[in-house]
PDB file of N, CA, C and O in Angstrom:
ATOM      1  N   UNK A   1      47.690 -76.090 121.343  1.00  0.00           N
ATOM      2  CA  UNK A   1      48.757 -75.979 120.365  1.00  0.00           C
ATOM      3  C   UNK A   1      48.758 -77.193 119.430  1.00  0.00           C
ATOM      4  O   UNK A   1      49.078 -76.995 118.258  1.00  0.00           O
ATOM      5  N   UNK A   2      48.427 -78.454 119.838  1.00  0.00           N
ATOM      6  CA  UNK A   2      48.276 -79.323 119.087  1.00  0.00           C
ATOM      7  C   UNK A   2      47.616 -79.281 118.372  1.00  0.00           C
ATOM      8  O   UNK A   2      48.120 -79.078 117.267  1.00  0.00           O
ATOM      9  N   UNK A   3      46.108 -79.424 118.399  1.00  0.00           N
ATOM     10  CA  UNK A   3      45.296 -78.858 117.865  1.00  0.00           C
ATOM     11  C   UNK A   3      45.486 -77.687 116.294  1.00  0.00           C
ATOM     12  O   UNK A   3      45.198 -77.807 115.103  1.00  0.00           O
ATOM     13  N   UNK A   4      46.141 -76.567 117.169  1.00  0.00           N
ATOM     14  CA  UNK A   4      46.577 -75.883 115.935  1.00  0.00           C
ATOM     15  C   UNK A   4      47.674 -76.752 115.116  1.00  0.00           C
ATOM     16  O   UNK A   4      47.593 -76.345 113.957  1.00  0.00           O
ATOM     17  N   UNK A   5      48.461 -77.557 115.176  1.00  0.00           N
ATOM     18  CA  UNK A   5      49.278 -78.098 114.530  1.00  0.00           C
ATOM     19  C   UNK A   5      48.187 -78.647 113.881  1.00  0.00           C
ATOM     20  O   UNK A   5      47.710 -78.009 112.943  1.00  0.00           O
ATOM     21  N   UNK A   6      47.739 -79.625 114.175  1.00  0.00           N
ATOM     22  CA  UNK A   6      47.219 -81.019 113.289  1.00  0.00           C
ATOM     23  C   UNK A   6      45.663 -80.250 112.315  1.00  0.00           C
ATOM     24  O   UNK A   6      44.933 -80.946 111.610  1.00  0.00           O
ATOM     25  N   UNK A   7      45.484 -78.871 112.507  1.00  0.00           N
ATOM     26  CA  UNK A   7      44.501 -77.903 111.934  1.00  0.00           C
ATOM     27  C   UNK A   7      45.183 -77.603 110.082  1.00  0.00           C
ATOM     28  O   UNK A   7      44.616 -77.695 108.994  1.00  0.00           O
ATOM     29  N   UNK A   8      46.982 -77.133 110.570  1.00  0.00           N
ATOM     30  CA  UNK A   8      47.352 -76.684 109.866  1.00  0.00           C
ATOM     31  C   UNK A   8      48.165 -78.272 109.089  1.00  0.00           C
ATOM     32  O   UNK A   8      48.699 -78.326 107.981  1.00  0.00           O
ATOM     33  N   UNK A   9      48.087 -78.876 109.624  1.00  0.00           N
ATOM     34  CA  UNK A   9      48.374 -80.578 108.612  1.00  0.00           C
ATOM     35  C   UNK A   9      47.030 -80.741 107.757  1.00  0.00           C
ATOM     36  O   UNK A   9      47.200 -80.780 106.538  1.00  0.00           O
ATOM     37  N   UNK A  10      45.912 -80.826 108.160  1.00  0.00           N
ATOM     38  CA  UNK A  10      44.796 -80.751 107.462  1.00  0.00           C
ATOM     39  C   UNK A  10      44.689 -80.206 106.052  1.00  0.00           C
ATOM     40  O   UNK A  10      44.313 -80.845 105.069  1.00  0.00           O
ATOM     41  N   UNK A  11      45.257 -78.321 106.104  1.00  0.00           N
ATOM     42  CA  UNK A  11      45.240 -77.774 105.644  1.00  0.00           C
ATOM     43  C   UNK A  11      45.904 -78.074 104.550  1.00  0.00           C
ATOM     44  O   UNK A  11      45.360 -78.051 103.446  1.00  0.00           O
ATOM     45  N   UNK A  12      47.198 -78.399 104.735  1.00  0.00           N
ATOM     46  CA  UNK A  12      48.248 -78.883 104.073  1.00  0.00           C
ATOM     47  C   UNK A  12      47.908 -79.983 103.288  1.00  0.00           C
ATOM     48  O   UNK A  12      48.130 -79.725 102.105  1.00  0.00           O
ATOM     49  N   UNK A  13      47.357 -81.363 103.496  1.00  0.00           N
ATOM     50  CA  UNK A  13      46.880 -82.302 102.986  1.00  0.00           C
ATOM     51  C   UNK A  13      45.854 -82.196 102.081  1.00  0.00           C
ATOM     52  O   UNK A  13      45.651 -82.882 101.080  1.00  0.00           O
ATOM     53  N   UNK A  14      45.035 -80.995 102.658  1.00  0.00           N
ATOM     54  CA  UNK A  14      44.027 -80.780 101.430  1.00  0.00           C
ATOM     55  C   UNK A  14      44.321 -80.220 100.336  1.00  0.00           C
ATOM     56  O   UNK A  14      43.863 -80.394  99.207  1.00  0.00           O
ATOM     57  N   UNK A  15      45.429 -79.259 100.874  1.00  0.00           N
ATOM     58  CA  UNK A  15      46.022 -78.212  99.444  1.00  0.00           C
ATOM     59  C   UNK A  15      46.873 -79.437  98.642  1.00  0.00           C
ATOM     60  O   UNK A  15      46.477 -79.754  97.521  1.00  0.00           O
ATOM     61  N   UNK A  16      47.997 -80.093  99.204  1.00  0.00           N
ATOM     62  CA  UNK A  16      48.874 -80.793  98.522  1.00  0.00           C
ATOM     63  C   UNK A  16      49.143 -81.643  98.941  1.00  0.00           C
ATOM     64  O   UNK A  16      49.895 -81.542  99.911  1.00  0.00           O
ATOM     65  N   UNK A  17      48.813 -82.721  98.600  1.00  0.00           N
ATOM     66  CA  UNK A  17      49.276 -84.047  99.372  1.00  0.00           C
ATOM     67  C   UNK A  17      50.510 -84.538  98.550  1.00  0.00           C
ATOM     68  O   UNK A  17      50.884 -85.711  98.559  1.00  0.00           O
ATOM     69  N   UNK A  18      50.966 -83.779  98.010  1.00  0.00           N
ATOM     70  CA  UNK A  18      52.290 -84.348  97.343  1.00  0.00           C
ATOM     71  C   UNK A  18      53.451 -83.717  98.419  1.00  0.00           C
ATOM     72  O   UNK A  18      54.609 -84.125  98.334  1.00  0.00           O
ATOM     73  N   UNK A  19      53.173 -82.967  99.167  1.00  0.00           N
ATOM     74  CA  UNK A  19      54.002 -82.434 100.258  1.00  0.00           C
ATOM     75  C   UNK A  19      54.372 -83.287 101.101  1.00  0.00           C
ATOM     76  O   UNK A  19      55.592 -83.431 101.184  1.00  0.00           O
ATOM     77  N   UNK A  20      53.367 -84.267 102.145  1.00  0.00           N
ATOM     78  CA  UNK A  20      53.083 -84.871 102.824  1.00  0.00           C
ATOM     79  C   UNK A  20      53.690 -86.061 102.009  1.00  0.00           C
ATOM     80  O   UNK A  20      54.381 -86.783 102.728  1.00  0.00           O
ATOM     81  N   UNK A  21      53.632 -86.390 100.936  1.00  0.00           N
ATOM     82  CA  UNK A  21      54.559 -87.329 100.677  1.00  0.00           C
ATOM     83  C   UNK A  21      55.854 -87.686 100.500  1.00  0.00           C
ATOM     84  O   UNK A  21      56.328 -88.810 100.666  1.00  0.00           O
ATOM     85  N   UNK A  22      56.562 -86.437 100.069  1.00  0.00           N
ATOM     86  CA  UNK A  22      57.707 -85.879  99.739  1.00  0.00           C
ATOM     87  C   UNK A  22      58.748 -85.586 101.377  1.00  0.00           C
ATOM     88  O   UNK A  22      59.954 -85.782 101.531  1.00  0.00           O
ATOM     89  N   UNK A  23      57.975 -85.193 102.142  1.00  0.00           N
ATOM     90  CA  UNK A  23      58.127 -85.886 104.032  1.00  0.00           C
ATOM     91  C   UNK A  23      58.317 -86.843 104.173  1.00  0.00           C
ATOM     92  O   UNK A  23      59.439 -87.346 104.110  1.00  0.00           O
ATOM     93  N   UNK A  24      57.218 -87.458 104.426  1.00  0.00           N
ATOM     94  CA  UNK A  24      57.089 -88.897 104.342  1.00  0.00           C
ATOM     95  C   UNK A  24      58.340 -89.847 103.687  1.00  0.00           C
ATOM     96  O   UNK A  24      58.727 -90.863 104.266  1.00  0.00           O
ATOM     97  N   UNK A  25      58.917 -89.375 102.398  1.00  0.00           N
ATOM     98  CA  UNK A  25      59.495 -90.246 102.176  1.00  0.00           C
ATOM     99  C   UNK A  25      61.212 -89.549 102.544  1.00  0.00           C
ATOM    100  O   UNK A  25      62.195 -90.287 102.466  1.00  0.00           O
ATOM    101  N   UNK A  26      61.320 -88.283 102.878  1.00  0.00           N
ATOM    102  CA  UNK A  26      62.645 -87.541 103.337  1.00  0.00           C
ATOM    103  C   UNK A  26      62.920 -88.567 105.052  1.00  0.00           C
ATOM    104  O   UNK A  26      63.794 -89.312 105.496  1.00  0.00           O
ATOM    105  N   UNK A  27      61.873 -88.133 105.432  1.00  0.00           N
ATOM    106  CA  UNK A  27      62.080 -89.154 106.864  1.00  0.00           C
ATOM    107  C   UNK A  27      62.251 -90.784 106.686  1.00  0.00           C
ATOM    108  O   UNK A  27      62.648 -91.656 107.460  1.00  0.00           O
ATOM    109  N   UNK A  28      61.908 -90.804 105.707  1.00  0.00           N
ATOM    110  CA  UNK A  28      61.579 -92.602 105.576  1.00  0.00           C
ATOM    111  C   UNK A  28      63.495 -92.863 105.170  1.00  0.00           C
ATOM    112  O   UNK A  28      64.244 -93.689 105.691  1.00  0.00           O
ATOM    113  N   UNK A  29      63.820 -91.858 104.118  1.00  0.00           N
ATOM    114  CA  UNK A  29      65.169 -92.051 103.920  1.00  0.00           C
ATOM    115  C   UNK A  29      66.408 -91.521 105.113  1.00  0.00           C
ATOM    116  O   UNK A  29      67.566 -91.936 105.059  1.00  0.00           O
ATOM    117  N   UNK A  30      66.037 -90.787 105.900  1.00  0.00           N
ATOM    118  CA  UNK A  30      66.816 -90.604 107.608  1.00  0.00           C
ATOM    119  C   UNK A  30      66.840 -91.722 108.069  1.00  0.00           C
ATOM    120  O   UNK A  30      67.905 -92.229 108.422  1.00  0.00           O
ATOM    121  N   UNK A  31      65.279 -92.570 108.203  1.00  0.00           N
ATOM    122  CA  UNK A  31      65.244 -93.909 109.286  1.00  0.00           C
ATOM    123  C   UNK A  31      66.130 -94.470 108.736  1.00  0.00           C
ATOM    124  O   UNK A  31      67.012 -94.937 109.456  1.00  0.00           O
ATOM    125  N   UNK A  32      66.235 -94.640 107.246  1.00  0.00           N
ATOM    126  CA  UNK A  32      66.901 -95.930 107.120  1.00  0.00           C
ATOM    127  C   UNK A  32      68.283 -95.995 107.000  1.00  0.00           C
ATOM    128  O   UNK A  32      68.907 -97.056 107.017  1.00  0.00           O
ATOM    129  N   UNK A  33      69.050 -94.301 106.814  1.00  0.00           N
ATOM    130  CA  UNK A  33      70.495 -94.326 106.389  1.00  0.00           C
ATOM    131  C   UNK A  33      71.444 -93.159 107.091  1.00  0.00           C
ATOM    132  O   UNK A  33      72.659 -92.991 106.989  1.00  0.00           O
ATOM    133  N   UNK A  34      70.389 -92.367 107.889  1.00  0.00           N
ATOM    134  CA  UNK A  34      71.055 -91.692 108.766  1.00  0.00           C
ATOM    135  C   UNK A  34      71.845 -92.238 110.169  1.00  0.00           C
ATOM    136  O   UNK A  34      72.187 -93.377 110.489  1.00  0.00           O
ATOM    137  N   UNK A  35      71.933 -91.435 110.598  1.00  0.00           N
ATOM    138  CA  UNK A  35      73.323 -91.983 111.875  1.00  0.00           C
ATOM    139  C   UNK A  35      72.049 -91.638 112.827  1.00  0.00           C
ATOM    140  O   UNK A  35      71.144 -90.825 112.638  1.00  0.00           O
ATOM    141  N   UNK A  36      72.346 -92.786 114.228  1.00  0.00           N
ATOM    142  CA  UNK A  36      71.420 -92.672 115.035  1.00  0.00           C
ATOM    143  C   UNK A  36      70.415 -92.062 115.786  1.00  0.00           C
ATOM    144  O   UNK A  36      69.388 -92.478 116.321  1.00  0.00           O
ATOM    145  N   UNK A  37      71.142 -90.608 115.667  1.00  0.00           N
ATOM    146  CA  UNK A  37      70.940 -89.285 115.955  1.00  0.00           C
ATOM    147  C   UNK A  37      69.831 -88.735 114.996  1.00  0.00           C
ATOM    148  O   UNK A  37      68.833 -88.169 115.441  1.00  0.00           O
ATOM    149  N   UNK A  38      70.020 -88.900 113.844  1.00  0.00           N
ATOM    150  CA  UNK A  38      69.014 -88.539 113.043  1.00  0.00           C
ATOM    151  C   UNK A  38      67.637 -89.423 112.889  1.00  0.00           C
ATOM    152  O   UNK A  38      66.485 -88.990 112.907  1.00  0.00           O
ATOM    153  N   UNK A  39      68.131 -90.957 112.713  1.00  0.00           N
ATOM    154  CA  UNK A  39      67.388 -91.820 113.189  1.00  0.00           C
ATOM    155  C   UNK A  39      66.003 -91.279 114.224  1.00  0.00           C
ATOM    156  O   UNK A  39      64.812 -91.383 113.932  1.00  0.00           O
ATOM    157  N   UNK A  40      66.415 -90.865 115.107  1.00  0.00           N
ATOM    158  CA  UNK A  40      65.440 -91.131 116.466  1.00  0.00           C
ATOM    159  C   UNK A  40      64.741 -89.791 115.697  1.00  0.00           C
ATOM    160  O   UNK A  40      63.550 -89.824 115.387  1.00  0.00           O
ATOM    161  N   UNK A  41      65.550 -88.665 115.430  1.00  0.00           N
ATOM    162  CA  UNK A  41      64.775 -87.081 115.262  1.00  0.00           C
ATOM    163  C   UNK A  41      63.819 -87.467 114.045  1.00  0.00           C
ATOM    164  O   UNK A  41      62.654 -87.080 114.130  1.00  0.00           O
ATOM    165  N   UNK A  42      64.255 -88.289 112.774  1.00  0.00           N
ATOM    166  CA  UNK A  42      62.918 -88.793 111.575  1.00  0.00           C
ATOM    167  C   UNK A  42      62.039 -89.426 112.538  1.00  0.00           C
ATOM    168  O   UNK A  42      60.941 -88.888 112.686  1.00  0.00           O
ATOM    169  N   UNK A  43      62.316 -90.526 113.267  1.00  0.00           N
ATOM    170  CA  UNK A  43      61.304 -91.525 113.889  1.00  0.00           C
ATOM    171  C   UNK A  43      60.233 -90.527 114.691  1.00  0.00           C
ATOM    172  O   UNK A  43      59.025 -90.617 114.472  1.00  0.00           O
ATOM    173  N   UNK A  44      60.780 -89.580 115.629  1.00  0.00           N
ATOM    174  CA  UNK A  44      59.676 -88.510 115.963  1.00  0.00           C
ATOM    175  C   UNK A  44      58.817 -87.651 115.300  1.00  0.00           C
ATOM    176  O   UNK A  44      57.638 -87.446 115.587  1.00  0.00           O
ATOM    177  N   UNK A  45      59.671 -86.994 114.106  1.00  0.00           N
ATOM    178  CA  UNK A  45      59.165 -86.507 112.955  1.00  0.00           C
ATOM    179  C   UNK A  45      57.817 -87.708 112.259  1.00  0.00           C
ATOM    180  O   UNK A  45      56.629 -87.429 112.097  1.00  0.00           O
ATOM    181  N   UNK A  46      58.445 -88.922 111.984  1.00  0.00           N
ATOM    182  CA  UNK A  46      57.488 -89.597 110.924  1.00  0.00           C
ATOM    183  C   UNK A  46      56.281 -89.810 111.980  1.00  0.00           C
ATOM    184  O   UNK A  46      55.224 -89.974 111.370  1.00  0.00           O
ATOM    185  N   UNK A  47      56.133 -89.854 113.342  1.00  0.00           N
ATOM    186  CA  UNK A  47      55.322 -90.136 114.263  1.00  0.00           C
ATOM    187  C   UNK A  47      54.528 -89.440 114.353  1.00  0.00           C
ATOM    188  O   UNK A  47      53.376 -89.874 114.339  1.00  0.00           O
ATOM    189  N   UNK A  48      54.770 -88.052 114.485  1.00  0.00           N
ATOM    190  CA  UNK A  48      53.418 -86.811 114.589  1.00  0.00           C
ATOM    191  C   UNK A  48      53.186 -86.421 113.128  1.00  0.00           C
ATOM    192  O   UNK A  48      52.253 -85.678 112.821  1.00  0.00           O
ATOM    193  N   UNK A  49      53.779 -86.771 112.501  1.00  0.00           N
ATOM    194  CA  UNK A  49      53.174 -86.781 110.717  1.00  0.00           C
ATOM    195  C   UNK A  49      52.166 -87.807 110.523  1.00  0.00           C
ATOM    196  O   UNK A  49      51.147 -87.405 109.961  1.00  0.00           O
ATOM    197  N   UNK A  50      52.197 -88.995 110.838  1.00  0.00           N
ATOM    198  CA  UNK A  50      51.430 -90.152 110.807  1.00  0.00           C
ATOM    199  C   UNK A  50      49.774 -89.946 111.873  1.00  0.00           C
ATOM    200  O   UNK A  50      48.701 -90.541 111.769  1.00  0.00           O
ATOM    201  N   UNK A  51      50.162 -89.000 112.706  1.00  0.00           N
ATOM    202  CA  UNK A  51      49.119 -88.637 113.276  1.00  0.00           C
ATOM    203  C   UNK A  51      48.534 -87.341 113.248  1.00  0.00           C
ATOM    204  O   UNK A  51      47.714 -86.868 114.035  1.00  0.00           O
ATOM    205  N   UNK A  52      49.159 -86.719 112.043  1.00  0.00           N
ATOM    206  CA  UNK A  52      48.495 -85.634 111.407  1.00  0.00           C
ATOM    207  C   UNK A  52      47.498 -86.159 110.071  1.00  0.00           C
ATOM    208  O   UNK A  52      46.379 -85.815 109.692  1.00  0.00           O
ATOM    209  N   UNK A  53      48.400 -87.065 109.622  1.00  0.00           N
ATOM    210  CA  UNK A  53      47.300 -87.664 108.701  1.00  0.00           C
ATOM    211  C   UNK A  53      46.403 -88.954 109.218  1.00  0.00           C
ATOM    212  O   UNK A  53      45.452 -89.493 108.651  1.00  0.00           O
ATOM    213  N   UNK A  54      46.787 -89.147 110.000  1.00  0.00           N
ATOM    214  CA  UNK A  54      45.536 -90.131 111.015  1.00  0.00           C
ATOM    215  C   UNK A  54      44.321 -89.203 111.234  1.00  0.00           C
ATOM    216  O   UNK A  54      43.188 -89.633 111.448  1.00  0.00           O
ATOM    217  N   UNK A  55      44.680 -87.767 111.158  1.00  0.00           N
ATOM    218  CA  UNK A  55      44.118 -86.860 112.050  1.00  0.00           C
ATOM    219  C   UNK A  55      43.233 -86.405 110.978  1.00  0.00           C
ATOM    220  O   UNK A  55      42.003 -86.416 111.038  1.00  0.00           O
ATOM    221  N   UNK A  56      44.226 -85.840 109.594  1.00  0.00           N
ATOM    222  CA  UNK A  56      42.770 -85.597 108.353  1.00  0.00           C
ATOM    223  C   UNK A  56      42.032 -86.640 107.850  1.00  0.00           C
ATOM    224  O   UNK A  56      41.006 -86.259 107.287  1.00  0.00           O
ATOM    225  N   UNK A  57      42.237 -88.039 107.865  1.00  0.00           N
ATOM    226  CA  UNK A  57      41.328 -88.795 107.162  1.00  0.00           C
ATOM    227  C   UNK A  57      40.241 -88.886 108.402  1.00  0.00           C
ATOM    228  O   UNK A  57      39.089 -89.167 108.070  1.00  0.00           O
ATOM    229  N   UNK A  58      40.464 -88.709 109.561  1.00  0.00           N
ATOM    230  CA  UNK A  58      39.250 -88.720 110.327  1.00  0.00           C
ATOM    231  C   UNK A  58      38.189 -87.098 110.068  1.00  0.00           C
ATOM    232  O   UNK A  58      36.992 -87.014 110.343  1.00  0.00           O
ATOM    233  N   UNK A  59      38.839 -86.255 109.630  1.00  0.00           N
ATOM    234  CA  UNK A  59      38.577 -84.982 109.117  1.00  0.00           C
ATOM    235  C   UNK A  59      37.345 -84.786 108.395  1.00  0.00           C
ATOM    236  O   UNK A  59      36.268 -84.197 108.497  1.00  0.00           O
ATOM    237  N   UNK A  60      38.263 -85.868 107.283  1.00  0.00           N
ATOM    238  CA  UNK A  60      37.388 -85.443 105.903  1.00  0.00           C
ATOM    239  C   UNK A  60      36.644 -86.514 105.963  1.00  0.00           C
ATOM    240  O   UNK A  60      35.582 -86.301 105.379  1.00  0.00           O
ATOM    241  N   UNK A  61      36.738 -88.032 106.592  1.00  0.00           N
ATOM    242  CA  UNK A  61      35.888 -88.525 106.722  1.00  0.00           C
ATOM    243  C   UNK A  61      35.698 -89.871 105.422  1.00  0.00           C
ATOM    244  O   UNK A  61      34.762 -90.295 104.743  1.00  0.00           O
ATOM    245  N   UNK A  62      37.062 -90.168 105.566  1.00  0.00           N
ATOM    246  CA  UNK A  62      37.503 -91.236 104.335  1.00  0.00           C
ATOM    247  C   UNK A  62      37.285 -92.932 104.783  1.00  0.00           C
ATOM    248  O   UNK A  62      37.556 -93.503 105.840  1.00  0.00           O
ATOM    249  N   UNK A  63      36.752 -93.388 103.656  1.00  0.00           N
ATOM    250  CA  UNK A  63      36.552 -95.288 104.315  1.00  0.00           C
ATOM    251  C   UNK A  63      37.404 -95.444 105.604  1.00  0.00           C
ATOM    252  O   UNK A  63      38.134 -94.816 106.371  1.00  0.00           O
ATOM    253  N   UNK A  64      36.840 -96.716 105.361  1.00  0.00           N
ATOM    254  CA  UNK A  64      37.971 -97.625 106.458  1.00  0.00           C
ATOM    255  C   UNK A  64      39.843 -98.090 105.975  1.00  0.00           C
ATOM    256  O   UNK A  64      40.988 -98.168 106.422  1.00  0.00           O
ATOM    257  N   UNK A  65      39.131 -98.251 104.944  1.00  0.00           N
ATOM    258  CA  UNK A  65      40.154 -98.887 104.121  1.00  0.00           C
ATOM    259  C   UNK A  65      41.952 -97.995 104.080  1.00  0.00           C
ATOM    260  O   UNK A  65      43.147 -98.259 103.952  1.00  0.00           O
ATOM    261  N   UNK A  66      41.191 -97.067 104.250  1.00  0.00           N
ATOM    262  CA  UNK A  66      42.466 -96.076 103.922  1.00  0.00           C
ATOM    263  C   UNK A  66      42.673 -95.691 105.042  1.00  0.00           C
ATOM    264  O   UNK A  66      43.246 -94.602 105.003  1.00  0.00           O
ATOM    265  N   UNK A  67      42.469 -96.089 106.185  1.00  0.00           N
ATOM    266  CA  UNK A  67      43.257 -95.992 107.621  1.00  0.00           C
ATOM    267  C   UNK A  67      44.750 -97.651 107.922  1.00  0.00           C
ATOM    268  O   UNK A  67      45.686 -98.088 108.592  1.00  0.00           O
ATOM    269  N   UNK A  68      44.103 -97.786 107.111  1.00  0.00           N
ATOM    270  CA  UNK A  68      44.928 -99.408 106.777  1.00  0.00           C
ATOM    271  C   UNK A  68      46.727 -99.165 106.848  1.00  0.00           C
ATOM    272  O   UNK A  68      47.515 -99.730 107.606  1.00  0.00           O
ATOM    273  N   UNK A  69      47.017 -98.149 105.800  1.00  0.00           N
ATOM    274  CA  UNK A  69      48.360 -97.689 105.973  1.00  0.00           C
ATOM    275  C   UNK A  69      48.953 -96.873 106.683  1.00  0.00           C
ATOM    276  O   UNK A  69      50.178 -96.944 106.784  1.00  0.00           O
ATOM    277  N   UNK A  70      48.223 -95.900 107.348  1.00  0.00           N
ATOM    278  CA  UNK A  70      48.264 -95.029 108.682  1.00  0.00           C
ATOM    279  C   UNK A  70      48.671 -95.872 109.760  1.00  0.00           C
ATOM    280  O   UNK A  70      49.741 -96.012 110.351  1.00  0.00           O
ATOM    281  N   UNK A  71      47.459 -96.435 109.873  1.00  0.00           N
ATOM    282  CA  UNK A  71      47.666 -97.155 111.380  1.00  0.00           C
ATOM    283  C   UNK A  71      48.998 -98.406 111.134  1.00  0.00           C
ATOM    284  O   UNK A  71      49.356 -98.732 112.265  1.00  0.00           O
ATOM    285  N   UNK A  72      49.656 -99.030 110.281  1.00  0.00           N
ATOM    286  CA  UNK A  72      50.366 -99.993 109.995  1.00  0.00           C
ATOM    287  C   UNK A  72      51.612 -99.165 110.689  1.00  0.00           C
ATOM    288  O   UNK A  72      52.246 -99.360 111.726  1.00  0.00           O
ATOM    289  N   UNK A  73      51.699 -97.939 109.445  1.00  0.00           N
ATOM    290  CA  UNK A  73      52.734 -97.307 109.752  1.00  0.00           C
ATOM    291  C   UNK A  73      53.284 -96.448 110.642  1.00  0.00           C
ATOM    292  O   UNK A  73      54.383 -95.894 110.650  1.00  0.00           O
ATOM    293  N   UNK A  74      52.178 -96.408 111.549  1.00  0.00           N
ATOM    294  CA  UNK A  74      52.369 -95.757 113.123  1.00  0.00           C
ATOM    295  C   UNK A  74      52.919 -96.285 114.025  1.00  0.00           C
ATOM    296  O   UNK A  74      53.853 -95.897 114.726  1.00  0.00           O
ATOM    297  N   UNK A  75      51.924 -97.862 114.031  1.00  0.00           N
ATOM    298  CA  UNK A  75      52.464 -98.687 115.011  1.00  0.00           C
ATOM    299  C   UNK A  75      53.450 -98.993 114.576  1.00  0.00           C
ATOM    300  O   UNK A  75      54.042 -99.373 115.586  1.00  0.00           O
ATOM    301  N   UNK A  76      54.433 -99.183 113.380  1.00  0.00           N
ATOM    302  CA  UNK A  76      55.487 -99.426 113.458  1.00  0.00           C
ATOM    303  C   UNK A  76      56.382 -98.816 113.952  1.00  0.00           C
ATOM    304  O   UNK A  76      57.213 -99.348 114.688  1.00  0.00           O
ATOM    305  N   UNK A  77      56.382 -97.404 113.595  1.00  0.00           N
ATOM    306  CA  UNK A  77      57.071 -96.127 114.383  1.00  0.00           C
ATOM    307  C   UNK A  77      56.833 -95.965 115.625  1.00  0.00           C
ATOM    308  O   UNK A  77      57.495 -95.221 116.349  1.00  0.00           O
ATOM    309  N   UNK A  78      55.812 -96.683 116.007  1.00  0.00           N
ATOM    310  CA  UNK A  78      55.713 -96.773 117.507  1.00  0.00           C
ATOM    311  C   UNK A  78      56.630 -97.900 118.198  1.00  0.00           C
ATOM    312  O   UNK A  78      57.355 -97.480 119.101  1.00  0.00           O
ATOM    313  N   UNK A  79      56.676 -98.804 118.002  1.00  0.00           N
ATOM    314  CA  UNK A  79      57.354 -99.594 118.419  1.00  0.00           C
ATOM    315  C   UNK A  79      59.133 -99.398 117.944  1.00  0.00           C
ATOM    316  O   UNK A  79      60.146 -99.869 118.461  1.00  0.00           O
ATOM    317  N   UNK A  80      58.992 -98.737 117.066  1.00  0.00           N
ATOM    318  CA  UNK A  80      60.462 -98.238 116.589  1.00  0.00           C
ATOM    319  C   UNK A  80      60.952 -97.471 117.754  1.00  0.00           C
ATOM    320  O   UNK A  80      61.933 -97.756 118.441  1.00  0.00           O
ATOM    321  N   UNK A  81      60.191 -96.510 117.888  1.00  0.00           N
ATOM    322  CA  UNK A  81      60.506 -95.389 118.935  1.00  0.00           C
ATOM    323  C   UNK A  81      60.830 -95.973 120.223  1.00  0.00           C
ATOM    324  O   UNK A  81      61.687 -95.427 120.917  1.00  0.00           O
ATOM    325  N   UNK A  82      60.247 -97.011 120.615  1.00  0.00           N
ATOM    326  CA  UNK A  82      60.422 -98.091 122.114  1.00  0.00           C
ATOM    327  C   UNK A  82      61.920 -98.337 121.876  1.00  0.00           C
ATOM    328  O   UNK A  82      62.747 -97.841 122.642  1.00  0.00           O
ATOM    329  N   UNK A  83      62.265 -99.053 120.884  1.00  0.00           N
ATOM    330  CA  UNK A  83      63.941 -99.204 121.101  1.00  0.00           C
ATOM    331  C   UNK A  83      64.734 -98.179 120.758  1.00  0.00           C
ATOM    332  O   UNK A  83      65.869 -98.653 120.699  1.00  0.00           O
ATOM    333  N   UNK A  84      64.770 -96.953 120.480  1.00  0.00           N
ATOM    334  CA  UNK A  84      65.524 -95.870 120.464  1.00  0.00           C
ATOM    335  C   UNK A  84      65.461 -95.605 121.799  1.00  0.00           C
ATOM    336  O   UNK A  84      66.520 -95.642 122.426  1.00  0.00           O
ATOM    337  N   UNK A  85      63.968 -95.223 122.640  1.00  0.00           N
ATOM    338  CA  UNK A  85      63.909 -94.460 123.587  1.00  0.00           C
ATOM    339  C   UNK A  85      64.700 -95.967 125.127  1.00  0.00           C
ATOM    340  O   UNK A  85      64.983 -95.680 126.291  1.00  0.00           O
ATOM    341  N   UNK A  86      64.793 -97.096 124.605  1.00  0.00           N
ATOM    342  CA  UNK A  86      65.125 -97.906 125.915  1.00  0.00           C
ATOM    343  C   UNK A  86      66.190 -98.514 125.368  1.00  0.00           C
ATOM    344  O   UNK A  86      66.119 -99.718 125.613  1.00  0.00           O
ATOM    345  N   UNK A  87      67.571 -98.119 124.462  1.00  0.00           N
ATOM    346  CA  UNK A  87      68.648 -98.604 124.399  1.00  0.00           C
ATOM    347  C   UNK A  87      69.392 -98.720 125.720  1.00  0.00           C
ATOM    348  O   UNK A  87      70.520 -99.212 125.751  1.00  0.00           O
TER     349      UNK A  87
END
């Protein structure tokens, strides 16, 4: 099932990456001004988004360079997610 998810992120990224941004930045505006509740549900959201597109640039097979903001912004959401999930 994963798999099929991160198939159909691919898909998505190739057709429109203005989608994936327009996410990206809907969740980015939850983390920062929603109530806690919403908080944690973007932080999960921005997490398997970040590893859907972790997932097409390994795909299509893009430099190094451009894993640079992926991986920044994962581990941050990763470690975000540590203090939601151990309040």
């Amino acid at each position: 099932m994963f798999a099929q998810i991160l198939d159909i992120m691919l898909e998505i990224r190739q057709r429109d990456s203005y989608s994936m941004g327009w996410m990206e930045l809907m969740g980015g505006f939850l983390l920062a001004l929603g109530n806690p509740w919403l908080q944690g549900i973007s932080n999960i959201a921005l997490i398997f988004l970040m590893i859907g597109i972790f997932y097409s640039l390994l795909m299509t097979k893009e430099s190094l360079i451009a894993y640079a903001p992926v991986t920044l912004c994962l581990g941050l959401l990763l470690l975000l997610n540590t203090r939601f999930c151990y309040r």
